[in-house]
ZAMARGU-4260 file (C-alpha; in steps of 0.2 Angstrom, whole numbers, plus 5000, padded with zeros to 4 digits):
<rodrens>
0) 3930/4662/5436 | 3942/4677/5442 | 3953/4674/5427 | 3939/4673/5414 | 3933/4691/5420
5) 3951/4695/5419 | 3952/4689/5401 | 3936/4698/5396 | 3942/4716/5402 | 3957/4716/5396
10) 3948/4710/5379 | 3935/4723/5382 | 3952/4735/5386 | 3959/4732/5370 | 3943/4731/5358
15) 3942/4751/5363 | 3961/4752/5362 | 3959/4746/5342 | 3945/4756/5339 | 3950/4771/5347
20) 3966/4772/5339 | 3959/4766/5324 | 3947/4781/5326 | 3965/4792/5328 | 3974/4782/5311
25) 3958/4787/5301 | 3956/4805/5307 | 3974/4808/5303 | 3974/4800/5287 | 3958/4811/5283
30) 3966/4828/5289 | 3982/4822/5279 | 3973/4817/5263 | 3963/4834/5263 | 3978/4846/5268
35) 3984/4841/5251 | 3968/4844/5243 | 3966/4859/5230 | 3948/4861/5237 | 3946/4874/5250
40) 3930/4865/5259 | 3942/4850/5261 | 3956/4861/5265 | 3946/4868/5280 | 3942/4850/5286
45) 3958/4845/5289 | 3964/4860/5296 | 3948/4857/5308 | 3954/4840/5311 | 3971/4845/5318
50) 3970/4861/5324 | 3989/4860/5331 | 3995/4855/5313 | 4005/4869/5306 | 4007/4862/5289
55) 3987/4861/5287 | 3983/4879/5291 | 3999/4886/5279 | 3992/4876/5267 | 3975/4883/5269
60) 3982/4902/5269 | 3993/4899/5253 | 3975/4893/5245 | 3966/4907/5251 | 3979/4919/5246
65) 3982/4912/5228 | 3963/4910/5225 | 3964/4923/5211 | 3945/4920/5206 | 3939/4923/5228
70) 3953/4929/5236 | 3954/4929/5255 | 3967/4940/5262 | 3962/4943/5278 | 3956/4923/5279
75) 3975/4919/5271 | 3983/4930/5287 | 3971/4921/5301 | 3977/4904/5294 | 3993/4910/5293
80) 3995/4917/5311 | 3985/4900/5317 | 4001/4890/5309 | 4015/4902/5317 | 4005/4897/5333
85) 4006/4879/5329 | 4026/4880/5327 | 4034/4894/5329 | 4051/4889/5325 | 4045/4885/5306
90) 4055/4901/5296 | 4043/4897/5283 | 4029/4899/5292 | 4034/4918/5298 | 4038/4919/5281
95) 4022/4916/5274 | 4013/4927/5287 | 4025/4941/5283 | 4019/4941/5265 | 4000/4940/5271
100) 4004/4957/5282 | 4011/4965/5268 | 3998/4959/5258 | 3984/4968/5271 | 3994/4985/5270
105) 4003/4981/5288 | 4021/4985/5283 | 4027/4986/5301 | 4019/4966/5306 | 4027/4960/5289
110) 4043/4966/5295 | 4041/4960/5313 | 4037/4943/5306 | 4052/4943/5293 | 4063/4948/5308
115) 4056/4931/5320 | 4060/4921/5304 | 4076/4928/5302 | 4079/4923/5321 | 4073/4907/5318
120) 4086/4904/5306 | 4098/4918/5306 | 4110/4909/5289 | 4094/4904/5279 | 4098/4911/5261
125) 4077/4911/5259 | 4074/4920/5272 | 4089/4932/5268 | 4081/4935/5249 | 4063/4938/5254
130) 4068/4951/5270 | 4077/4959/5257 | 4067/4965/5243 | 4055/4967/5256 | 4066/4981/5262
135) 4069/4985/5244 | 4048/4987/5241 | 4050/4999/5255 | 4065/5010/5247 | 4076/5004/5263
140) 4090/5000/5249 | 4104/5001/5260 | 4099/4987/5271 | 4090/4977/5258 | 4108/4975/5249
145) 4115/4969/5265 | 4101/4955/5268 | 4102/4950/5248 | 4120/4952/5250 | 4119/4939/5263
150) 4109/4928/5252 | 4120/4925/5240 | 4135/4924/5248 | 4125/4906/5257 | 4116/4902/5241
155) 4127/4908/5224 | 4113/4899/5214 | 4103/4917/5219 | 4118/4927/5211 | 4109/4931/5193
160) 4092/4935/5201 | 4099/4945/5212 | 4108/4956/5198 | 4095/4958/5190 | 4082/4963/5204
165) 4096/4975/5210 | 4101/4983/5192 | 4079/4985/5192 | 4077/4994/5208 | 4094/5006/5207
170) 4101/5009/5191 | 4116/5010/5200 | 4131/4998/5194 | 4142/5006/5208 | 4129/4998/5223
175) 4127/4980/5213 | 4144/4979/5213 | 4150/4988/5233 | 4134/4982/5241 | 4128/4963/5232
180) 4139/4956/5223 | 4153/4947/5232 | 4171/4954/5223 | 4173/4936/5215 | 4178/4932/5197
185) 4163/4919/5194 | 4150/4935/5201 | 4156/4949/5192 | 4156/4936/5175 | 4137/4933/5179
190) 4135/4952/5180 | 4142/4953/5164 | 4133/4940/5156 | 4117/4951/5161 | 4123/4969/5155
195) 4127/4960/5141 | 4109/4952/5137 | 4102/4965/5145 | 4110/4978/5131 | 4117/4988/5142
200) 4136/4990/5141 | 4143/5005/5150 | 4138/4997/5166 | 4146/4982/5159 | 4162/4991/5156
205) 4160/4997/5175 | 4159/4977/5181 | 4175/4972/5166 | 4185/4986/5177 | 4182/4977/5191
210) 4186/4960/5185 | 4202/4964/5178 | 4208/4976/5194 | 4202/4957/5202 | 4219/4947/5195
215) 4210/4933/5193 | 4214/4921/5179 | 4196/4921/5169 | 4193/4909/5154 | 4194/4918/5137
220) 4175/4911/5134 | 4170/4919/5148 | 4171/4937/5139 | 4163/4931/5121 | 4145/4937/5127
225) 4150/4955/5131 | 4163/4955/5118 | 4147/4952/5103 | 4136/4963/5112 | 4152/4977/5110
230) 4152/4971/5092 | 4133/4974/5087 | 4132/4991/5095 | 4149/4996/5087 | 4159/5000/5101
235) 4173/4994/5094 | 4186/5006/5105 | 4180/4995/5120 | 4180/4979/5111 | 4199/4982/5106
240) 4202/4985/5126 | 4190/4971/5133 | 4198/4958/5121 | 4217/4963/5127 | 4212/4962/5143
245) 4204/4946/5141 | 4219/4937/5132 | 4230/4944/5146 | 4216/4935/5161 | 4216/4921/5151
250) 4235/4916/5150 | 4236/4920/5132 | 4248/4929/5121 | 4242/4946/5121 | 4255/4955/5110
255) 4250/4965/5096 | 4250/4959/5078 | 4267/4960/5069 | 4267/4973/5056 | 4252/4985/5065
260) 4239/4971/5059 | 4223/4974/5064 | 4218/4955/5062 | 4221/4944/5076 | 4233/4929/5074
265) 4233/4930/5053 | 4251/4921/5051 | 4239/4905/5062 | 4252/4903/5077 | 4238/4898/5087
270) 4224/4886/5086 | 4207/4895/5081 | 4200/4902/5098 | 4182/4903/5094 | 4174/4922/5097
275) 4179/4939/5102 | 4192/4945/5090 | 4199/4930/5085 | 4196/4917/5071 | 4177/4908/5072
280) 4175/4893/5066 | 4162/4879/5068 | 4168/4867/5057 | 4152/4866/5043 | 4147/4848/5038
285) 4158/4845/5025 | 4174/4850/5028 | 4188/4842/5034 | 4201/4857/5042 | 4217/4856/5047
290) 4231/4867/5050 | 4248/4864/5037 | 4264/4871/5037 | 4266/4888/5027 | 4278/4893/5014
295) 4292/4903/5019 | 4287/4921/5021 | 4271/4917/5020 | 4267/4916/5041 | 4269/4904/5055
300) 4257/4890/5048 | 4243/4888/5035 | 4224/4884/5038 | 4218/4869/5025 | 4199/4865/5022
305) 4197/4849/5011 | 4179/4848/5002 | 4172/4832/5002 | 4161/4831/4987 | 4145/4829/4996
310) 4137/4846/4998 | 4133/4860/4990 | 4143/4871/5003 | 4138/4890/5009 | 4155/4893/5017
315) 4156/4911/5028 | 4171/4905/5039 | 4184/4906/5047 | 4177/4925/5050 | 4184/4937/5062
320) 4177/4953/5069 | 4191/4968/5066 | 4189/4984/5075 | 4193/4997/5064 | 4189/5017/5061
325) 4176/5024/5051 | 4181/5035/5037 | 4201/5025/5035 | 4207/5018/5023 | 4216/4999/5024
330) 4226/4987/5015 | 4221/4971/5015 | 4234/4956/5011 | 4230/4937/5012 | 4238/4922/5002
335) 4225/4908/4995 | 4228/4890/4987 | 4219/4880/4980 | 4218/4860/4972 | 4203/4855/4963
340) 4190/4863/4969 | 4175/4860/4959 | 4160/4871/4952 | 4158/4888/4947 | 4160/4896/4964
345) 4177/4893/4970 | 4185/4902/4987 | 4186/4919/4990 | 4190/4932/5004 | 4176/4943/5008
350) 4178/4959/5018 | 4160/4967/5023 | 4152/4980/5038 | 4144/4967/5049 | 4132/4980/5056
355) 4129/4993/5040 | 4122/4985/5024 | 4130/4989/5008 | 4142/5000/5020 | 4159/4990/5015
360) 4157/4975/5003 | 4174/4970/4996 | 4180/4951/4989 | 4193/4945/4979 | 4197/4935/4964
365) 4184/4918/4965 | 4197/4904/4966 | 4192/4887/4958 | 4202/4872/4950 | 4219/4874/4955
370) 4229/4887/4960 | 4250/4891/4967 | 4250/4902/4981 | 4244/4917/4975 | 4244/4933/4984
375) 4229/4944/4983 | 4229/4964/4989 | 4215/4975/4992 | 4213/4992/4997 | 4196/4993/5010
380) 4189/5012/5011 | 4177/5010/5030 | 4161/5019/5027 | 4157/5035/5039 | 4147/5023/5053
385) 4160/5008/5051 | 4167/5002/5067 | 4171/4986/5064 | 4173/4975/5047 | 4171/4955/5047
390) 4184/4947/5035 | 4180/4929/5031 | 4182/4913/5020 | 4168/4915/5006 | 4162/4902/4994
395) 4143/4905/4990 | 4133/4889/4985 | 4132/4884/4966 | 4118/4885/4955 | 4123/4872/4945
400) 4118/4855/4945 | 4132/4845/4948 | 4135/4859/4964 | 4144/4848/4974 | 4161/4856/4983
405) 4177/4845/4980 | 4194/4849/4981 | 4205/4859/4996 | 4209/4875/4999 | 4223/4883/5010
410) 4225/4902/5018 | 4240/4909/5025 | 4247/4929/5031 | 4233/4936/5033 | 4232/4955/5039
415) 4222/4972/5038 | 4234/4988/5041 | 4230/5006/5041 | 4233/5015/5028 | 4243/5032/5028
420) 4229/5047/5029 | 4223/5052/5010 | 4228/5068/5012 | 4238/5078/5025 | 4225/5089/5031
425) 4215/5073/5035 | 4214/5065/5053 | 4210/5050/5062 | 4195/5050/5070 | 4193/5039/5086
430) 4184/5026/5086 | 4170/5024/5099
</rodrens>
């Protein structure tokens, strides 16, 4: 009989066992099913169900805080101290209350708690980044550089925001580049890649300065974006300079032109580079391109398209940017050959003002059927705004209708020179 009442309570001991913890498993699943909930009245039960749950009561005071159409601010910051309570080792958490402070008007709590998370986690990036434009909001620049400066450094993913949100709150190139940026090629190309987009070039120029003093070998495609933004806002002084510089970075031959050509790499010693103030090309569906030896004289190597038959082609390259000075006259001098090509609209050079209509509009002969090597000379007179002409490949689509464009066609020695002045009382004027 002693061993079946033994039996029976530890039965009996077990039953409650099961359902007390059953109890537990269940009241934990329900404060964890509502702490994910987007209602509040469930948010608030399961932060009542695990009052020493961190996670719940965060949750809770980001919802009362983002609750646009009821918000809670002073709710938001209870919850929000209840969870720095809960876990006080969470830089999220500290966080989170330092944005509910600020949030209430109480600047020196916000930065007390920035300053606990950045205890608890001295190299978080995060915490870095939010203590620092907190400083920023409160015009402690100087010390919100070193905190964001810190950032980046552990996290470079934060390098273009951070660029930005310093170029925003300054104006100052000179503190974006002493004070956040880390002196590194990939950072100053990002700050670049901004000034660039953002239009804002003389601070560019500030940041290209620094890159080049760096003496760090820098991809040529790296300076494309700054190099067109030079282009469309006609500074074609700086473009000449950034381009020189960014030949030199990249590895590549950076000599001048033979013969005090303006146009870069017309004799075709190199393969087409792509942007800046070289040769574009993108090769058009259609064409087949290849470079070919050259006649002698005639430059280093020939550029050959060969026109399939299949479309009716609108060709505008190869095209290059030239920098050049308003009010010059120039001689232009390019070699063309052509075999078979069809229709009424053959091949052409065209010279044009990329960035003044009607400023500069000058072609040569149209070229179709066949052709020798023939040489063709212009004389290009820049307009009193020209900075820059773009000289490219032209054949405009046909009208007719058997329009489509057969045959080949070959360019060689290409070059723009400066003329002597008109008249001697005339001088150059510098370009910007």
């Amino acid at each position: 009989m002693e061993g079946t009442g033994t039996r029976g309570a530890i039965l009996a001991l077990a039953a409650c066992l099961f359902v007390l913890l059953s109890y537990q498993a269940g009241r934990l699943w329900l404060a964890e099913r509502d702490t994910r909930s987007d209602s509040l009245r469930r948010l608030e039960r399961g932060a009542a169900l695990e009052p020493g749950n961190a996670e719940a009561w965060d949750a809770l005071g980001r919802f009362r805080q983002l609750d646009f159409t009821n918000p809670d601010p002073s709710g938001a910051l209870a919850d929000y101290q209840q969870a720095v309570r809960a876990n006080p080792l969470s830089a999220h958490h500290w966080m989170n209350l330092a944005a509910a402070y600020e949030a209430n008007g109480d600047i020196e709590q916000a930065r007390d708690a920035f300053l606990h998370a950045r205890s608890v986690y001295p190299m978080s990036a995060e915490v870095a980044w939010n203590y620092g434009n907190f400083l920023l909001r409160q015009d402690q620049s100087a010390q919100g550089y070193r905190e964001i400066q810190h950032a980046v450094r552990s996290d470079p993913k934060l390098l273009t925001l951070a660029i930005s949100r310093t170029w925003r709150s300054s104006r100052d190139v000179n503190a974006l580049l002493d004070q956040v940026l880390p002196a590194a090629a990939d950072a100053y190309v990002l700050a670049l890649d901004y000034f660039a987009s953002a239009k804002q070039v003389d601070p560019g120029l500030v940041v290209w300065q620094r890159l080049v003093a760096l003496g760090a070998p820098v991809a040529l495609v790296k300076s494309f974006p700054f190099l067109d933004e030079l282009i469309a806002e006609d500074r074609s002084s700086d473009a000449r300079k950034v381009w020189m510089d960014a030949l030199a970075m990249a590895g590549l031959n950076h000599d001048e032109p033979l013969g005090h050509s303006l146009i870069w790499n017309g004799d075709f010693a190199q393969d087409f580079i792509g942007g800046g103030l070289g040769w574009r090309w993108h090769t058009p569906v259609g064409v087949d391109f290849a470079f070919d030896s050259a006649p002698q004289t005639y430059g280093v190597r020939s550029a050959e398209f060969f026109f399939g038959g299949g479309n009716n082609l609108e060709l505008t390259e190869p095209q290059q940017y030239v920098a050049v000075e308003p009010n010059r006259s120039y001689r232009f001098h390019g070699y063309m050959r052509t075999e078979s090509i069809s229709t009424e609209m053959g091949m052409r050079f065209l010279i044009i003002d990329p960035n003044h209509a009607g400023a500069v509009t000058v072609m040569t002969e149209n070229l179709t059927g066949s052709h020798p090597w023939t040489a063709t000379d212009l004389e290009v007179v820049t307009g009193p705004e020209t900075h820059f002409v773009l000289v490219s490949l032209r054949r405009d689509a046909s009208r007719m209708f058997d329009n489509k464009l057969s045959g080949t066609a070959w360019i060689a020695d290409v070059s723009l020179v400066a003329a002597e002045p008109r008249n001697p009382s005339e001088v150059e004027r510098p370009s910007r």
